[in-house]
N, C-alpha and C positions, 0 to 999 in steps of 0.2 A: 486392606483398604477397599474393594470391590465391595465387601459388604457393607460398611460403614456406608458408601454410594448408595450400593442396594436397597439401604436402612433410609437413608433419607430422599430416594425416588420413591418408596413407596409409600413412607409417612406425608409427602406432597402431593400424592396419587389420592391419596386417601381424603387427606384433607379436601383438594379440590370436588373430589365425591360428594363428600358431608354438604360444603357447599351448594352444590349444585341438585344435592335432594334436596335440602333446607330450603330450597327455594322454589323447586318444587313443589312441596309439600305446603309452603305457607302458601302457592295459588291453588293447590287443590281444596286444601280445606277452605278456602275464602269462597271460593266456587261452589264446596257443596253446604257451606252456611249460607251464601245467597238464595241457593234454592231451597232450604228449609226454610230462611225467613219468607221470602215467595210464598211456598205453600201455607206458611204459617198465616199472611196476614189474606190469605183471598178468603179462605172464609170463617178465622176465627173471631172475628171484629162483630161479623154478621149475625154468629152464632152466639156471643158472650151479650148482644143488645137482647136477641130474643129470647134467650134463659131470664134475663133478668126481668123482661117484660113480663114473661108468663108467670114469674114468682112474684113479681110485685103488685098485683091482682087478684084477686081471690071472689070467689063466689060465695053469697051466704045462702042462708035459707030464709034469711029475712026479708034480703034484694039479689032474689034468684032473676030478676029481669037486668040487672048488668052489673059489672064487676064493682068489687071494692078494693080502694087501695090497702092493702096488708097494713099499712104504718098505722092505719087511723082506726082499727078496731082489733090489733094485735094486743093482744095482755100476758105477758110474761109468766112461763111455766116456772112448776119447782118440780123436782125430782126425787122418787125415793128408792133409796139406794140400801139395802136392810133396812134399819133403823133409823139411817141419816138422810137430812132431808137438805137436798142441792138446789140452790138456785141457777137459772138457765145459761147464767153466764161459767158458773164453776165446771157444768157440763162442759163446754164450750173449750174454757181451757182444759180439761180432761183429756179428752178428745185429742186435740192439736198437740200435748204434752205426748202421747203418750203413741199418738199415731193407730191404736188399735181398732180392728171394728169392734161398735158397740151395737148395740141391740135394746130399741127404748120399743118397749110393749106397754100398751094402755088397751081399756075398753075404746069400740070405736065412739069418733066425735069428741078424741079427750086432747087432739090438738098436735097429734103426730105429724101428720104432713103440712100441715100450718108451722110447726116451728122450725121444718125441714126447709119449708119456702124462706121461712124468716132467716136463717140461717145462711142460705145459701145466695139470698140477696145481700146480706149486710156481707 
């Protein structure tokens, strides 16, 4: 009979434990997701306007005296891949499918970092 007692002071014991981490534990992690979201939003808000600023702009050699908006002289690449020839969106989903780095080599002025901007604003 003592242990039958023994058996259920310590399955109570226990229990009460579990609770009382559980409760614990859901104000710790609230605690340290608060201060993630904290650090998150001071200054990535800041940072996400001015990447998009500095990609949505572009300098030409036409009108090297001030910038141009990317949207309104942007013309869509193709890609060649051996043989096959990829339009910039099939890229795109490549890419995001397949998660790998890729490596686009061109002569320069053939629109590498213009599509990297395009890319990375859209």
């Amino acid at each position: 009979m003592d242990k039958d007692l023994f058996t259920q002071e310590m399955d109570s014991n226990i229990t009460k434990f579990l609770i009382a981490m559980s409760k614990k534990a859901t104000k710790y992690c609230i605690a340290k997701y608060q201060n993630l979201e904290m650090k998150l939003n001071k200054g990535l808000p800041e940072y996400i306007k001015a990447n998009y600023q500095r990609c949505a702009y572009v300098r030409t050699l036409l009108k090297r005296d001030r910038p141009t908006e990317l949207d309104k002289i942007y013309e869509p690449l193709q890609f060649k891949i051996d043989d096959d020839i990829l339009e910039e969106d099939e890229i795109k989903l490549s890419i995001a499918a397949d998660l790998h780095r890729t490596i686009i080599s061109s002569y320069a002025g053939n629109g590498k970092t213009i599509f990297l901007k395009k890319s990375i604003k859209n």
